[in-house]
C-alpha positions in Angstrom: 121.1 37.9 -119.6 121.0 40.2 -117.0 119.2 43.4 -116.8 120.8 46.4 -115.6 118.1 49.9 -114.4 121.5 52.1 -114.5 120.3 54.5 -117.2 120.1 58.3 -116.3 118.1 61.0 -119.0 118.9 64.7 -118.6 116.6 66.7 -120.7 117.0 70.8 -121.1 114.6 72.4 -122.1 115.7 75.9 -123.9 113.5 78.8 -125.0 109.4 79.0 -124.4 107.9 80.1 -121.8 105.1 78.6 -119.3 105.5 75.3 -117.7 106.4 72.3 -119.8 105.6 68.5 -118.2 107.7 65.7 -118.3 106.3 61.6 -118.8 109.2 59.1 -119.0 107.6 55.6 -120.1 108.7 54.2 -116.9 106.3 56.5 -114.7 109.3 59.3 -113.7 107.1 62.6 -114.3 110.7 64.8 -113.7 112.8 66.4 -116.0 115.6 64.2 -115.2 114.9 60.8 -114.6 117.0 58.3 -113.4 117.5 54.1 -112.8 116.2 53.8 -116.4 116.1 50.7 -118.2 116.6 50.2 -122.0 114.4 51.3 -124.2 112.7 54.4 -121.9 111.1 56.7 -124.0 110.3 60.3 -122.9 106.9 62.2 -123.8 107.2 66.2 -123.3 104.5 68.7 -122.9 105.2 71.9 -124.3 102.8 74.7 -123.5 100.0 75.5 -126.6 101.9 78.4 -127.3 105.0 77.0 -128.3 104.2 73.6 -129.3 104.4 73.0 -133.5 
């Protein structure tokens, strides 16, 4: 079986305000992140303000 890194994520983020921060589990800190793998997971930071 043979492992393909071809994945792309495109994350927009609507609404708030401040900066928000982007961690995919590969190491990509950008809001788009690209050459992913399966199984990438994506961790957002939302500014105190706005976060639940």
């Amino acid at each position: 079986m043979c492992r393909r890194n071809d994945g792309i994520g495109d994350i927009t983020v609507i609404g708030g305000s401040g900066s928000f921060g982007f961690l995919w589990s590969d190491g990509q800190t950008t809001e788009d992140a690209i050459s992913l793998a399966e199984f990438i997971q994506l961790l957002l930071q939302m500014p105190e303000a706005v976060a639940p």
